[in-house]
C-alpha positions in Angstrom: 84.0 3.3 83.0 80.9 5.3 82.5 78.8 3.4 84.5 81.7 3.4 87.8 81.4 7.9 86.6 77.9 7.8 86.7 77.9 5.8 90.1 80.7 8.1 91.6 78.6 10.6 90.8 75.2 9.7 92.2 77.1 8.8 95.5 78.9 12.3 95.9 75.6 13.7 95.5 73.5 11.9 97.5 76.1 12.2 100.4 76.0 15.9 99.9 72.7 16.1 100.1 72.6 13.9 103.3 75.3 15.9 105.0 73.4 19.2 104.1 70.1 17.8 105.4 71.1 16.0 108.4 72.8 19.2 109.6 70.0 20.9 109.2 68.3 18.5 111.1 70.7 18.4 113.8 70.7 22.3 114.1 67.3 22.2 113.9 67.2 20.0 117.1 69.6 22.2 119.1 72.7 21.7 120.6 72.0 19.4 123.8 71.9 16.8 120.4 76.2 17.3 120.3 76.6 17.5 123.9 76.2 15.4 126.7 73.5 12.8 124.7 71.2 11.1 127.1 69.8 7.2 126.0 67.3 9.1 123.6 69.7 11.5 121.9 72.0 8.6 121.0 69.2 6.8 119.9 68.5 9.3 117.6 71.3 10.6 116.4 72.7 7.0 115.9 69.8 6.3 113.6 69.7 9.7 111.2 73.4 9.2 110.7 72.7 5.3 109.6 70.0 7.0 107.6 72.2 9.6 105.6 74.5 6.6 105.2 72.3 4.4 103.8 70.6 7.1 101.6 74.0 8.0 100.3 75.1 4.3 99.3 72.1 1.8 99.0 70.7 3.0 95.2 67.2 1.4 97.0 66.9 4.3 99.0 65.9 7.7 96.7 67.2 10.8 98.1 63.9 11.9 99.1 63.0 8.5 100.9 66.1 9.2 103.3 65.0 12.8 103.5 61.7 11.8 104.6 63.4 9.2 106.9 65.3 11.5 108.5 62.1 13.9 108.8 60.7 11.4 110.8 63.6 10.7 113.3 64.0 14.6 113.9 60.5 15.5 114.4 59.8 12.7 116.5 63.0 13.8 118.2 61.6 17.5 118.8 57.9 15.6 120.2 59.7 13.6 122.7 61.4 16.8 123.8 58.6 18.8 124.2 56.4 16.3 126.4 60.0 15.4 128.4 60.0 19.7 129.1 55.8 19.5 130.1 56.1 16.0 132.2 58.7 14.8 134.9 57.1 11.7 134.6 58.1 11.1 131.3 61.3 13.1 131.4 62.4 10.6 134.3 61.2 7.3 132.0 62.6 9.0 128.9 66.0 11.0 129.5 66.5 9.2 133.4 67.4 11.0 136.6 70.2 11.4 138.7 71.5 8.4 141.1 73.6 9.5 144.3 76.5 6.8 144.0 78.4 8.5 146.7 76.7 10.3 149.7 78.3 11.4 152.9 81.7 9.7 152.1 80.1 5.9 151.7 80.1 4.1 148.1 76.5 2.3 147.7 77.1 -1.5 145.8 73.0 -1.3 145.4 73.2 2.2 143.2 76.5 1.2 141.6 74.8 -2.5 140.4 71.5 -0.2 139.4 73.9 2.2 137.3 75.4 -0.9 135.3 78.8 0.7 137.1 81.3 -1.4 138.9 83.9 -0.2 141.3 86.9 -0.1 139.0 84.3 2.6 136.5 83.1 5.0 139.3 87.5 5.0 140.3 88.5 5.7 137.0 86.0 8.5 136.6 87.2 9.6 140.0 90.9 9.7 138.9 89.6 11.6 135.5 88.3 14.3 137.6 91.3 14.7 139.9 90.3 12.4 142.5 92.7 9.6 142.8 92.0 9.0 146.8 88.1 8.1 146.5 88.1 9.1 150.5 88.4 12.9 149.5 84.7 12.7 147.9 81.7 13.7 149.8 79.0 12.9 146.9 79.5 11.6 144.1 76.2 11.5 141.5 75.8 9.5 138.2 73.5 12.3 135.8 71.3 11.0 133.4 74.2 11.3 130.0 76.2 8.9 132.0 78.8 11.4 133.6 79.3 11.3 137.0 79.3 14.3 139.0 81.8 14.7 142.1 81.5 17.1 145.3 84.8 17.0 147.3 84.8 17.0 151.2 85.1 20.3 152.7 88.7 19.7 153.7 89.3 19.5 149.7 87.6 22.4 148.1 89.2 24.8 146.4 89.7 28.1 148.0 88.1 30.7 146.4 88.0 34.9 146.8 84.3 34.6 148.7 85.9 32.1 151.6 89.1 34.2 151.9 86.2 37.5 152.5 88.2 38.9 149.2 86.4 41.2 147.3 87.3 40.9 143.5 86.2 43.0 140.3 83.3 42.6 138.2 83.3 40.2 135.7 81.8 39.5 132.4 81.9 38.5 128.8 84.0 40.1 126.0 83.1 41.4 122.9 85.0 40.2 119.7 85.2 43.5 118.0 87.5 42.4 115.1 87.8 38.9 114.1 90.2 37.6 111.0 90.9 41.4 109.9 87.2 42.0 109.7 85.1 44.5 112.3 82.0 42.6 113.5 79.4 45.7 113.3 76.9 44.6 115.4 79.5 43.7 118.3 80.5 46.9 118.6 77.0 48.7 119.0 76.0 45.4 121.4 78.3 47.2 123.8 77.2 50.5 123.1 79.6 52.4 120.6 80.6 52.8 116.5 82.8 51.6 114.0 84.5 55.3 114.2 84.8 54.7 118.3 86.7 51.5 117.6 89.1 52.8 114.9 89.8 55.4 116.7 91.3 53.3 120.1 93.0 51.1 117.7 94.7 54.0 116.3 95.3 55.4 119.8 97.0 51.6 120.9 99.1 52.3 117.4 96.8 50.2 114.6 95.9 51.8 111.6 95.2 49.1 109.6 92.7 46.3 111.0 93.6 43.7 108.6 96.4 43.1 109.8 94.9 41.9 113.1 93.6 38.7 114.0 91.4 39.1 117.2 90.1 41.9 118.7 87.9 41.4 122.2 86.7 44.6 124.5 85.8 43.9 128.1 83.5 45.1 130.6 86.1 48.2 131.6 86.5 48.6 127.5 89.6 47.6 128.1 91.0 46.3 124.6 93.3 43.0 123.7 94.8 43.0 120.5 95.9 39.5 118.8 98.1 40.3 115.4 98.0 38.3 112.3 101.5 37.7 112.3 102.2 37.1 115.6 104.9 34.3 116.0 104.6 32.3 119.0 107.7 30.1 120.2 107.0 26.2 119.8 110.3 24.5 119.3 109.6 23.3 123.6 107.0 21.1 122.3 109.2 19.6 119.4 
């Protein structure tokens, strides 16, 4: 029974330490390693979370052997990214390039074989972007993290304000001024005013007490939206 504590033990801490170290890793490496992962960055991040797994169960592997492990993986990571940003040579061989699948409304057989794609892949990405009658695509291009990129025909755009010759307001991001009852400091001075300006609006919009409110967010006209804490939404329509 010891002996099972003891082993318990040693596993919860190694796999705390793992988790703590490959996130630091991870963050370390940015966030294109969570997004759309080329070859490489699966590569990669396949291999440090074997690592951290390993470290955490095989009693082989000390803690500072996977450390170092996973060292290696996220520094050789951060080389290949720098000579990928300094050489399109190797950023082609590396990460890969684009390949036009679709251009001018015809489907190429030689790009979709040279993408590993057949026809029934590139039509249910189609249909997952909207596009279930493949005759309303103009280009269509397969982007090096293996998503494929669609531009519609002309006839199937979506309108927008600047081909209807609308003119529409400004727009721009909002500041989170309150967040879980708590007043983020430097939000409020990024947009150029004080914690006294803020309370004061709150008060104005009939707030006294900013605890009690869950989001604030400010636009570009300083126009204020106010989530409550206890706001009760209706969800019995989903039930």
């Amino acid at each position: 029974m010891v002996n099972f504590m003891n082993q318990l033990l040693t596993i919860i801490f190694k796999g705390s330490i793992a988790v703590i170290y490959l996130f630091l890793v991870i963050k370390m490496l940015g966030k294109k390693q969570i997004s759309e992962l080329n070859i490489f960055d699966y590569i990669i991040g396949l291999s440090l979370g074997n690592i951290a797994a390993e470290m955490t169960v095989n009693k082989e592997i000390t803690i500072i052997g996977g450390l170092i492990g996973m060292s290696v993986y996220g520094a050789f990571s951060l080389f290949v990214s720098f000579i990928t940003s300094k050489s399109i040579l190797a950023r082609r061989f590396i990460t890969g390039y684009p390949v036009v699948i679709i251009s001018d409304g015809k489907i190429s057989r030689e790009q979709l074989k040279k993408c590993k794609l057949d026809l029934n892949d590139l039509l249910q990405d189609a249909r997952e972007s909207g596009y279930f009658d493949i005759s309303e695509i103009n280009y269509a291009v397969m982007e090096p993290s293996g998503k494929i990129s669609f531009l519609p025909k002309a006839n199937y755009h979506s309108v927008t304000p600047y081909d209807m010759k609308l003119k529409v307001e400004k727009n721009g991001l909002c500041a989170n001024l309150v967040i879980d009852g708590n007043i983020m400091e430097k939000n409020i001075e990024a947009i150029g005013h004080d914690r006294k300006w803020l309370l004061k609006r709150l008060e104005k919009e009939g707030y006294k007490d900013v605890s009690k409110l869950l989001l604030v967010t400010c636009d570009i006209h300083e126009k204020l939206k106010i989530y409550k804490m206890d706001e009760k939404i209706e969800s019995s329509v989903l039930e």
